[in-house]
C-alpha positions, 0 to 999 in steps of 0.5 A: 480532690477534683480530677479535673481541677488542673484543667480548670485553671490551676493546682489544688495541692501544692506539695514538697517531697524531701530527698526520695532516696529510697525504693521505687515502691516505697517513694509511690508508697509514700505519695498514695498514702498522702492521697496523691495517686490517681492509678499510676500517676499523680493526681492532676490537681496535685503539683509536686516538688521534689527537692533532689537527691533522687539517687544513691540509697541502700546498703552494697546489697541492693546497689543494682535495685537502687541503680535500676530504680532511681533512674526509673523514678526520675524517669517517672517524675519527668514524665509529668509535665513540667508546671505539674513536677518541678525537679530541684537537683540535688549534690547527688544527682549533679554528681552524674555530671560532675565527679563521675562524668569521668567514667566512660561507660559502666564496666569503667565506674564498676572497675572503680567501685571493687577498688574503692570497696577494697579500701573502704569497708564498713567504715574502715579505711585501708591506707595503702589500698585508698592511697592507690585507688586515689592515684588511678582515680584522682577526680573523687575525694576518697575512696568512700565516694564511691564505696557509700556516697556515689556507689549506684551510678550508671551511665543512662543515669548519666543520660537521664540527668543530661537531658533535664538539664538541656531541656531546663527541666532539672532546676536549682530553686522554685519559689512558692510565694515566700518560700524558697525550695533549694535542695541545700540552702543559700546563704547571703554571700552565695547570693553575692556571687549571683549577677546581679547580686543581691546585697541587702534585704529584704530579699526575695524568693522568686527573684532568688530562684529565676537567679539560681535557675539563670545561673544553671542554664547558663552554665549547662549552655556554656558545657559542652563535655566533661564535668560541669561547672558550677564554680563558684556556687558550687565546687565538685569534690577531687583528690586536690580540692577535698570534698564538694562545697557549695550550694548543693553540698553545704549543711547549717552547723553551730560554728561552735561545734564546726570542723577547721575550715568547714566554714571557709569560703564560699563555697563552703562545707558548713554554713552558720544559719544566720548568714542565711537571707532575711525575708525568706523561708528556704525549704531545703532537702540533704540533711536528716535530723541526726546530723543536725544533732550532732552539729547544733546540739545548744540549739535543739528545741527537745533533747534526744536522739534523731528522728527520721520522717517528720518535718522539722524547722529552724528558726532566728530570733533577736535576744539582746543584741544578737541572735538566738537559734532554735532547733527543733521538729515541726514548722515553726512559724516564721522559720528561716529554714524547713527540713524536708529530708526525713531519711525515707529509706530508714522510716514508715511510709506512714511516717514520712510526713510531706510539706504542704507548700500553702499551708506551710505544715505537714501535709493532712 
């Protein structure tokens, strides 16, 4: 690598990080050890996507680290140049805006939290606590919201995230030739709600991007406070509505094995992967390799249990009149989806592989 490659004209190395959901040291632990420090920084011949979800990680123990230093990692990765670092968001980080926009200040969320510690614990809900804690707090789905999903928030987060988005740094897409990064994927009725839509194929990925990017901008330009409003890409979870569905929340799933109305909409909770868009790659963030196990078990490639930190792919392929899924880890040739999100608080630093967006494998 050559320091000055970015000042002569262009990034050398063009590389995705799936969802860095995990400590300070360990997200830096991983970049160095693909080579892409310089001192303290990245490298500046090194551009760097990161595909959202840079909050919320840890058990109950660690929530103050992980409040702490999640803000000071987006922190750190804003301070790159914008062409340097592009920044997807992700439903986690938007959810500073959306689901707990409602809390003024952080002895509000904290209050709210010990309740829904109260109701929910170690994966057992209490009924009746839930129940009351809904009623102070109907603008979250469940009590386990807080408790797990969104339990290390605080309202220079809240900021932190606010910022990006007014200053267009906090994006929803980013094409790299063929690819497509968004942190959950979209599917062809997703797009149908863009304006203008895309209806058929062959669709393209940078096209797709400027889409979803005008969409955010639009939405952020129009909101003046409150939560913000992404519908109907997009909807916030609420005690009414359920949980969040939609583009940043949604997972591919074997409608075979899909819960009742997992499916339904869009938005959506699940989406079948072949109503993904034809002609383009997706790289998305959001969902580890256990949970889609579980939800496309007919179409795992290798039998076994999930693995956290390699790259994995899923790929369509016609087979007598309709079409075959295939599942499985490494980026297979011609995938309609490459899964980034290899669960980094749980793995190595040395196994947490990152995707090389040129050579679309594994970064050497």
């Amino acid at each position: 690598m050559h320091e000055d490659a970015h000042h002569a004209g262009g990034f050398l190395v063009h590389v995705a990080i799936g969802d860095p959901q995990a400590p300070l040291a360990k997200v830096l632990g991983v970049l160095a050890h693909h080579g892409l420090l310089a001192g303290e920084r990245l490298r500046s011949e090194v551009q760097l996507v990161s595909i959202g979800d840079h909050f919320d990680w840890g058990p109950p123990e660690q929530r103050e680290q992980a409040t702490s230093e999640a803000l000071a990692l987006l922190q750190w990765l804003a301070s790159h140049p914008p062409e340097q670092v592009i920044l997807l968001a992700g439903n986690h980080d938007l959810a500073r805006v959306c689901e707990l926009s409602h809390f003024a200040d952080d002895e509000a969320y904290a209050a709210a939290r010990r309740e829904a510690d109260a109701a929910y614990r170690r994966g057992q809900v209490d009924a009746a606590k839930e129940a009351a804690f809904l009623r102070r707090y109907p603008f979250v789905p469940t009590a386990e919201t807080l408790a797990r999903d969104l339990s290390c928030f605080s309202v220079a987060q809240r900021e932190c995230v606010t910022a990006l988005l007014r200053s267009c740094r906090l994006r929803l897409a980013h094409a790299h030739g063929d690819l497509l990064l968004v942190h959950a994927g979209v599917t062809v009725e997703d797009l149908a709600l863009l304006h203008p839509p895309f209806l058929s194929p062959p669709h393209d990925a940078r096209a797709i991007a400027a889409s979803l990017n005008e969409f955010l901008d639009a939405r952020v330009a129009a909101w003046d406070q409150g939560p913000l409003d992404l519908a109907p890409l997009q909807r916030s979870g609420d005690l009414a509505f359920g949980e969040s569905r939609g583009v940043l929340s949604h997972r591919p799933v074997d409608p075979r094995h899909a819960q009742a109305g997992a499916l339904d909409g869009p938005p959506r909770r699940r989406f079948d992967p072949r109503r993904l868009p034809e002609g383009v790659t997706q790289v998305i963030g959001h969902v580890r390799d256990g949970k889609c196990r579980t939800e496309m078990p007919q179409w795992c490639r290798e039998p076994g249990p999930g693995r956290d930190g390699p790259l994995r792919s899923l790929s369509i392929s016609p087979a007598n009149g309709a079409e075959t899924v295939s599942y499985g880890l490494g980026t297979e040739e011609q995938a309609r989806l490459l899964f980034i999100d290899g669960g980094m608080y749980h793995v190595a630093i040395e196994a947490y592989e990152l995707l090389d967006l040129d050579r679309v494998a594994a970064l050497e």
